[in-house]
N, C-alpha and C positions, 0 to 999 in steps of 0.2 A: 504494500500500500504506500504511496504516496504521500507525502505527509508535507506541511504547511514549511517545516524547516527545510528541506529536499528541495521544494521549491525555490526556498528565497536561495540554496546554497549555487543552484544551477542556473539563478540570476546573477547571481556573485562572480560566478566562473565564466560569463559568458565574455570576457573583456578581450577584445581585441585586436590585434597588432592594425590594425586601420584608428582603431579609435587611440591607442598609442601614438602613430606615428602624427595624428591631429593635433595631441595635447603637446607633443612638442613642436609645432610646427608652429603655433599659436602664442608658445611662450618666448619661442624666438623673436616673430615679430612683434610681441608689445615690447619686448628686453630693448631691443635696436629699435629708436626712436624714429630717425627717418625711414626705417623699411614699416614701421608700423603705422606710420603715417602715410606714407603710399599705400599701404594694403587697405588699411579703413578708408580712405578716398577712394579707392576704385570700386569697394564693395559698396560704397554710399551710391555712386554712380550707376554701380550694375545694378543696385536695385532699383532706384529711382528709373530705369528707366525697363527693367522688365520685374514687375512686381509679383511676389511669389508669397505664395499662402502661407499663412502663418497655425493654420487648426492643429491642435494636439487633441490627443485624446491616451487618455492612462486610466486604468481599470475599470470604465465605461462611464467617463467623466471627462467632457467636453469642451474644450476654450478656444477661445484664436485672441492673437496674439498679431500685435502690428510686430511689420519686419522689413525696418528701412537702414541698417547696422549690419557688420559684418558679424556682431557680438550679437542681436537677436536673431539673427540665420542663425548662429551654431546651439543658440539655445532650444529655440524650436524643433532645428533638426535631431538635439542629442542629450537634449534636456542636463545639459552639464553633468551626463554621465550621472544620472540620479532617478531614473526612471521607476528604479526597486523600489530607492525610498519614497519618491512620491506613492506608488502603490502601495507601502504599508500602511502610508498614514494613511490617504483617502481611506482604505482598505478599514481601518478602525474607527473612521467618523462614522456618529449616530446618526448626526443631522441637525442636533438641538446644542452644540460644543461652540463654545467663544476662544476660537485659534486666534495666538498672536502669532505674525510671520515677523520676526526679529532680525533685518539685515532682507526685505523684500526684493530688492533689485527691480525689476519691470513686470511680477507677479507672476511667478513659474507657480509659486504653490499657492498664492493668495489665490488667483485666479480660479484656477481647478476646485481647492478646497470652499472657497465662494460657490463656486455649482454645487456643492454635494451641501453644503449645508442652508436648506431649508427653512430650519428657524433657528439657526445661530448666527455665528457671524467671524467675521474676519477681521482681524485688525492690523493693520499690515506699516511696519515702519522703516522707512527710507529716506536718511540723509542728505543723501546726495541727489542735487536738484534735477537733472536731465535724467535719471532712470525715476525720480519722483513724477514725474509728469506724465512719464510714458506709464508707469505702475497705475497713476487715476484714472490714465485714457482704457488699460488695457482692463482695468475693473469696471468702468460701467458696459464696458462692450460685453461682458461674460455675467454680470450679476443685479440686479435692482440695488439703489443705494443703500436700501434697509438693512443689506448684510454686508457693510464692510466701511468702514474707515483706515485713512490713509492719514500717518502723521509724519512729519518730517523731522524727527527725532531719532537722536543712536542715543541706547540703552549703551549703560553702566552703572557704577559703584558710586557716583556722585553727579551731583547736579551742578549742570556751569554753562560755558561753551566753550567748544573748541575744536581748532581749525582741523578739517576731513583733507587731509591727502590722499591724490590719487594718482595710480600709477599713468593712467590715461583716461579719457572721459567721451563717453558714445553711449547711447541711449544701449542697457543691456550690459554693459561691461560693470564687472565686479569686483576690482582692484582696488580699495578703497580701507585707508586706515584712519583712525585719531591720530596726529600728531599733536607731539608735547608740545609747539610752538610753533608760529610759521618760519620761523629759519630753519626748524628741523625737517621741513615737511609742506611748507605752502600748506595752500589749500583757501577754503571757502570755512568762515566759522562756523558750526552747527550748534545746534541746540541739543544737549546735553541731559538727561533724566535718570533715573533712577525706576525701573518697576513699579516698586512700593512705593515713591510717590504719586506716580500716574494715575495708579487704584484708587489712593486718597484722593485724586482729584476729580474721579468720577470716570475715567477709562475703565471699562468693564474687564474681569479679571479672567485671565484665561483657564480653560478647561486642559488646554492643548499648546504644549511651546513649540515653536520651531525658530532654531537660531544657527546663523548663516555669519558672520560678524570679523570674518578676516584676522582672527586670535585672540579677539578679547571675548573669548566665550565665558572666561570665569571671571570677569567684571559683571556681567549681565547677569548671572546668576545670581550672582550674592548681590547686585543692584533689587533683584525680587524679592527679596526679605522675606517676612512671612509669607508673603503672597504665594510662594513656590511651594507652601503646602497643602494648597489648593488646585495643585497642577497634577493628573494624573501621569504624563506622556509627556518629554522631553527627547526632543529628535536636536542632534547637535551635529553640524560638518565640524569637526573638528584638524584642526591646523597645526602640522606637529612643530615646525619651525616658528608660524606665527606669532605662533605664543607668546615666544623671545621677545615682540614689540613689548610687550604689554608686563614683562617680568613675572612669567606663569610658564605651565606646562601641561601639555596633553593630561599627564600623570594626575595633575593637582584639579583639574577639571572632574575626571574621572572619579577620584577619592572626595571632592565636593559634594556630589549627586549621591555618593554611596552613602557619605554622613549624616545628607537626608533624607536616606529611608527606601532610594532606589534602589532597584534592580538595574546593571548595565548593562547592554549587549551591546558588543559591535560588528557593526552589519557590513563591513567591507566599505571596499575603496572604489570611487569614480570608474566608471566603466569607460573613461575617456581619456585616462592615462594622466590624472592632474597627480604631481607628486605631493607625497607630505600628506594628503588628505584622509581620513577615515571617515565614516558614517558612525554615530552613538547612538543609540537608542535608550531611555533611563523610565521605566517602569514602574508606577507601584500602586 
């Protein structure tokens, strides 16, 4: 018989050497500034001028998705190598769950998870201004407003602002950290929160987390305070290098989640050959 782990393992296993030889073909050209500036101009061009569909569809849950970026083609086409975990989670909504999408980008999961839930809702938070616009456009196209708010807020441990570096900027692209300062880092200042204050302030608290956040995964966590003992489901990309920004460790993330009260699994790596990454899943 068949069994529900069997499955997700020969999702797991299903990676590659096409979708490898992608993930590094992609991080050469954001690495080299002018070759990745030519490749996102010609991919703006070839789209703009032969416009190619954007529908996804994962575990029988339907969205489209604009695609005018070389970074929303490869989302579309390959769902950033996350196809499994989008299916587990859709796969566990009831339908009545208040998911926040922590680190949104242009709503891979907002989007989807918006269709399946019926009478919850989504709350989807994204700093950075050009995938924030495309994230609102690509939510009312897939959902009525009743189930979803978009905030332009990065989650962490304190409340402030400060300036969002990024490594490049195109509607879709998700290269994007805190920096300590704009000398260390440029960037655009954002607005800065905490979880457990948003809740006080009347942001409805989620059922369901999912956080995406470029290494500052255990800033956001412990930014949820109590709140996180209201969370069943904590789905985490987790960042084994990025960490280092932020003075953490995959480790210390992991042992976080365990100290309250999780169960962890980890569910495997990018089916698109992105290094350093793993999927977390934390249960209880």
């Amino acid at each position: 018989m068949t069994t529900r782990s069997d499955d997700r393992q020969g999702r797991l296993s299903d990676v590659t050497s096409k979708g490898a030889l992608l993930g590094v073909a992609s991080r050469l050209a954001n690495r080299y500034d002018v070759l990745g500036t030519i490749h996102r101009a010609y991919w703006r061009a070839r789209l703009a001028a032969f416009a190619e569909g954007g529908t996804v569809r994962v575990g029988g849950t339907t969205a489209r998705f604009a695609v005018a970026t070389r970074s929303e083609r490869r989302r579309v086409r390959h769902l950033g190598g996350e196809r499994f975990v989008l299916e587990m989670l859709l796969d566990e909504l009831t339908g009545d769950e208040t998911l926040w999408d922590v680190g949104a980008c242009v709503g891979t999961y907002a989007c989807l998870a918006a269709g399946r839930l019926a009478d919850g809702h989504v709350v989807a938070f994204e700093p950075e201004p050009t995938n924030r616009r495309r994230l609102e456009s690509n939510l009312r196209e897939n959902a009525p407003a009743s189930r979803w708010t978009a905030l332009p807020t990065a989650l962490s441990d304190y409340d402030g602002s400060t300036p969002l570096a990024s490594e490049f900027t195109e509607a879709g692209g998700g290269h994007h950290r805190l920096a300590a300062s704009d000398a260390a880092g440029g960037g655009t200042p954002v607005e800065v929160r905490r979880g457990a204050g948003l809740c006080a302030a009347g942001v409805p608290a989620p059922d369901v987390l999912k956080v995406d956040v470029q290494g500052a995964e255990l800033q956001v966590l412990r930014g949820m305070g109590a709140v996180l003992d209201g969370v069943g489901t904590v789905y985490v990309e987790m960042h084994r290098e990025k960490t280092a920004w932020y003075g953490s460790t995959t480790d210390e993330v992991e042992a976080f989640l365990a100290d309250r009260g999780y169960a962890t699994e980890r569910l495997g790596e990018p089916t698109n050959g992105r290094p350093g990454v793993y999927f977390l899943r934390a249960h209880r």
